[in-house]
Each structure stands twice: as C-alpha cells, then as structure tokens.
N, C-alpha and C positions, 0 to 999 in steps of 0.2 A: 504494500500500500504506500502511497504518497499522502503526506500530508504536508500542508501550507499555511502558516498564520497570515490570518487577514487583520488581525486586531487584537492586540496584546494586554492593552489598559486596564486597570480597573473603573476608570471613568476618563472623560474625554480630557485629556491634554489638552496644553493650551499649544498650539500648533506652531513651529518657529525651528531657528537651528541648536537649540537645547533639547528640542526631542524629535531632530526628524533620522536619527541611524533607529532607535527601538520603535519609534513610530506615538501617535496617537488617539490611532481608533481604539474603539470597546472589542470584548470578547468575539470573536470570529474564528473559527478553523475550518478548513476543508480536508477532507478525507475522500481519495480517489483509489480506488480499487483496480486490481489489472486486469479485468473484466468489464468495468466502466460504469459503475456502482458508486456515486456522487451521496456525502455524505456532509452535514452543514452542522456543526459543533458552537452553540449557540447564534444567535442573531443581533451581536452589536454594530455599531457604525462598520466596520469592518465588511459586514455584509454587502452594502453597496456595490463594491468594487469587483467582488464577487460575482455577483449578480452580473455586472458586464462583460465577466470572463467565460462565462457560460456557453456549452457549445449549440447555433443553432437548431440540430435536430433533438434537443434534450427530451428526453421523455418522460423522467422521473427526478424528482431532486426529494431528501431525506433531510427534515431540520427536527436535531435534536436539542432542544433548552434544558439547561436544567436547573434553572429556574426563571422567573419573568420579574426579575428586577429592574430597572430603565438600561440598565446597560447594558443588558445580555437580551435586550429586545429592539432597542428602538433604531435599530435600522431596519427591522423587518418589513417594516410598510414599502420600504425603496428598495425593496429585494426583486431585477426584475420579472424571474419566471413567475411569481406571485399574478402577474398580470397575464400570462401566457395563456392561451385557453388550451392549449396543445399539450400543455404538462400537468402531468400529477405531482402535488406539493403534498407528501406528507411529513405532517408535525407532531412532533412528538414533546412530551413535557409532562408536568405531578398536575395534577389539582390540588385543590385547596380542600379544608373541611370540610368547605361548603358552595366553593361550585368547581362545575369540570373545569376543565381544559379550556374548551371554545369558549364558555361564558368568560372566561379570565381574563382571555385574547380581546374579546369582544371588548373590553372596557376599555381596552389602547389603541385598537382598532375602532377610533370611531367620534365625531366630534364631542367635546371639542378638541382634544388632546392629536388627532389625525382626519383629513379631511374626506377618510374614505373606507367603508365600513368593511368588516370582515364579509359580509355575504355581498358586499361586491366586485368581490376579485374576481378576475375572469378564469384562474388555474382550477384544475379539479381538486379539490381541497381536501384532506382526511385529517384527522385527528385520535393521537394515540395518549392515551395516559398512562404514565410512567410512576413506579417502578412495576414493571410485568413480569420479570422474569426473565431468562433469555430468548429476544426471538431473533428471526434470520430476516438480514435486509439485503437483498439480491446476495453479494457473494461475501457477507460479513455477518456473524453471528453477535451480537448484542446484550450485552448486560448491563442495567442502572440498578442504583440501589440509592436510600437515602443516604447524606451525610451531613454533619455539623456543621449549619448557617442559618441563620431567621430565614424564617418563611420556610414553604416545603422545597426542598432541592434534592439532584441527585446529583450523581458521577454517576461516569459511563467506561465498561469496558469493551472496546472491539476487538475483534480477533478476526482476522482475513483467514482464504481457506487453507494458506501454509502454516498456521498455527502461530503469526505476527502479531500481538497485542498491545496497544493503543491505549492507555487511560486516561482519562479527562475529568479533572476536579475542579476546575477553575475556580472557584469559592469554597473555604474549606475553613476549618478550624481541628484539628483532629487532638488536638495540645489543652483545649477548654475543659476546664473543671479538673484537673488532674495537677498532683505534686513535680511530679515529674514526667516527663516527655519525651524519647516514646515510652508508651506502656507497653508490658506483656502481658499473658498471653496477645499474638500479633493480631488474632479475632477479634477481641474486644476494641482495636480500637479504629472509630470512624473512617469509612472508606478502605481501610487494609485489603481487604478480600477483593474489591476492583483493581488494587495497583500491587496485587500480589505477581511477582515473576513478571513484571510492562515490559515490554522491549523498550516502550517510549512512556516514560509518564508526563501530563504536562498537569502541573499545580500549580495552585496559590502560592504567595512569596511577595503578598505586597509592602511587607514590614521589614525594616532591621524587627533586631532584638527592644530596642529602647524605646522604640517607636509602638512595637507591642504593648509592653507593660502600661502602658495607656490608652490601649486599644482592644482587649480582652473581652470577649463576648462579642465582637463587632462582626465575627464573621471570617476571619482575615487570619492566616499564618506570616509570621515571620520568616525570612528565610533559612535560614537555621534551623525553625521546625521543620521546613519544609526539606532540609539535604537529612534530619534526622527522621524525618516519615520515609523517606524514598530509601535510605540504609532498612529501616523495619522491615518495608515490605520487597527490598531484595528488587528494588526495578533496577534496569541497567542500563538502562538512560535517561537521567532529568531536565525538563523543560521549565526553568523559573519562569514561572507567568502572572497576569492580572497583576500589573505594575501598577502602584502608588501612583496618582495623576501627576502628584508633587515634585516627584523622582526626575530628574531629568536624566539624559542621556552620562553626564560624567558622575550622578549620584548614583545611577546604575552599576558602571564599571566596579565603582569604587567600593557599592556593598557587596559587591560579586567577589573584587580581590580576597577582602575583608574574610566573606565566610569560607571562602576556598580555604584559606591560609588556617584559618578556626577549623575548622573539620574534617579536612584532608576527606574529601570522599573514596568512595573505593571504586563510584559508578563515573559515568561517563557525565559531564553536563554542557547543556547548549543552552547560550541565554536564550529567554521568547523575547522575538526579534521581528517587526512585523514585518514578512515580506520573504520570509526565509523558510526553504523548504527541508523537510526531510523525511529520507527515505528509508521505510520498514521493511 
C-alpha cells in the first residue's frame, strides 16, 4: 500500500514560511492499495487537494473519520467526488449516544455552518458506523476500535492482502489517568491492540513533555508518550503526527532532536510531513 499525508495539523496553521516544509492543513491521509482501492483517513482541510488528485474514472472513494471534531471534518464539504454522481462515497465514523452517523454529518453539512446540505450531494452516499469489527474494503481488511479523546473516537487498523499494516490514531491520549506511562499488561492500555506489530503507525504527538503537564485530559499525547506507546506496542515505524498549530517548522525539528536524543528508539521514525509519501 501507498500512503500520502495530505494534512498533518492538529488545527489550521497560520500559513507562511515558518510552517510551509511540515505544512498547515488538518488531518488528511490517503491510502492506495495495489489493486486501486482508495482509502481517505479522516477529512481535514487537507482533503481539498485530495479531492483534485482524484482519478477521473473513480468509482468508489472510502472516508474513514474517527471522529467529527472541526478538524478532522471541515474540508469534507470541498471534497470533490462528494459532488460526483458517478461515484460511490462511503463514510465511515462512531455515532454519538444519541444520534447516528448521518444525523451528526447532517449538522455540519448544512446552513448555516455550510451552504449545502448532506442530501444534496450528487455522489451515491452510504454510511457506516464504527467501531464494527473487522470488515473488508475492496483489497484491505479493516479494524476500529474506541480510544482515549472527548467525544466518541476510534483508530483504525489496515492491513493490505500481503499482510502490510497501517494504524491510524490521530487523537489519542493512551498516558490519561495513569502513574506511569506505558502501562502493562500491553491490552489494557488504549488503542495497543490497533498498533500492535504496525508496519506504519501514525499518532498523536502534539505536545512536548511540559506543554502536556498543562494539557492532560485534553485529548492530546506528548511526544514522548507517543515514541513510548509505539516501543509498547512493538510498531516499526512511527509517524509523529497532529502537530500543535503553534509549533512551527524549526519548533518541530527541535522537539524531534530533543526526544530522539531522550529515548533512543529502537523503531524506525518519519516526521508527519504534509506532502510526503510512504510506502508499505
């Protein structure tokens, strides 16, 4: 599988040459399969661009949320196969308590917040709620599960049919409520069992360390947690992602040297880097 970040942020940067090497759209990934199985790993600004790369005979496109916070959604309306009549769009994501999936959409899709409603898209629309279980999406097999963030969220484990696996936590906390970080047993602790054995894991990592300690219950790992989540569950390649908006381009490098030098990992790590692809 190929995958491609399209938006790396935790919220929209302010755009200029202090963040244009890591970029500053929202959450976006693409996942392309070597069978031609198009997969969309939430819908931040990032999307947009996306959306113009699209090939035109597309027949299916796959958007998985995991969850509908402003970031990980609000490029969806300017996503263009969304307008396509010719393509199947299905969306995948949790409900709430207390409404689905659609109804949830339906509240951002729709004035006054957008000027054009969810049932007037022209694409053939489906909707999945997550977490289900594992299912098969054309030549990838699919696992979500809840994890540690307000509101209902998941992660997502892919696996291509060479047995390539993918995980995706973009928002995480798996460090909350605990003395000590990581915890054992590896099951207990939020999200493990998705980024158990990743080829590729991309995670949360919007925090230094100091910047946590004032930050705890937000939602959010620091990075540190985040190279000692990725040791726990044994991935062998980590993708620091969902950057602090604040963080510019050389405060990146510089918490990157920082925890390198703090932790000596044993895996492999690629910063999340918007624009930058790689292959599973």
């Amino acid at each position: 599988m190929k995958v491609k970040l399209w938006g790396t942020r935790g919220s929209l940067a302010t755009p200029g040459p202090d963040t244009a090497r890591y970029g500053g759209n929202t959450s976006c990934v693409e996942v392309r399969g070597d069978a031609g199985t198009i997969l969309v790993l939430d819908a931040g600004t990032g999307i947009h661009r996306l959306g113009a790369s699209m090939p035109p005979d597309l027949k299916r496109i796959d958007i998985l949320l995991t969850h509908l916070h402003m970031d990980h959604i609000q490029g969806l309306g300017f996503f263009g196969p969304l307008y396509n009549p010719n393509v199947a769009v299905h969306i995948w994501g949790p409900a709430s308590s207390t409404q689905n999936l659609h109804a949830r959409l339906k509240r951002y899709l729709s004035p006054p917040l957008f000027p054009v409603r969810l049932k007037e898209l022209a694409s053939k629309l489906s909707f999945h709620e997550v977490p289900c279980g594992e299912v098969d999406i054309g030549e990838f097999k699919v696992s979500s599960a809840l994890v540690c963030h307000p509101g209902p969220t998941v992660g997502y484990r892919i696996e291509s049919a060479e047995g390539r696996v993918l995980t995706y936590i973009p928002d995480h906390e798996p460090a909350l409520g605990v003395l000590r970080f990581p915890t054992l047993p590896r099951e207990w602790t939020s999200g493990a069992k998705l980024a158990h054995n990743a080829d590729v894991l991309i995670h949360d990592s919007q925090y230094t360390s100091a910047e946590y300690a004032c930050h705890c219950g937000w939602g959010h790992s620091s990075l540190n947690q985040t190279f000692a989540f990725s040791a726990l569950t044994e991935a062998r390649c980590l993708v620091p992602f969902h950057h602090d908006p604040s963080h510019s381009d050389a405060d990146l490098d510089r918490i990157m040297i920082e925890t390198m030098e703090t932790e000596k990992p044993a895996f492999q790590v690629m910063p999340g880097i918007e624009g930058s692809t790689i292959k599973i």
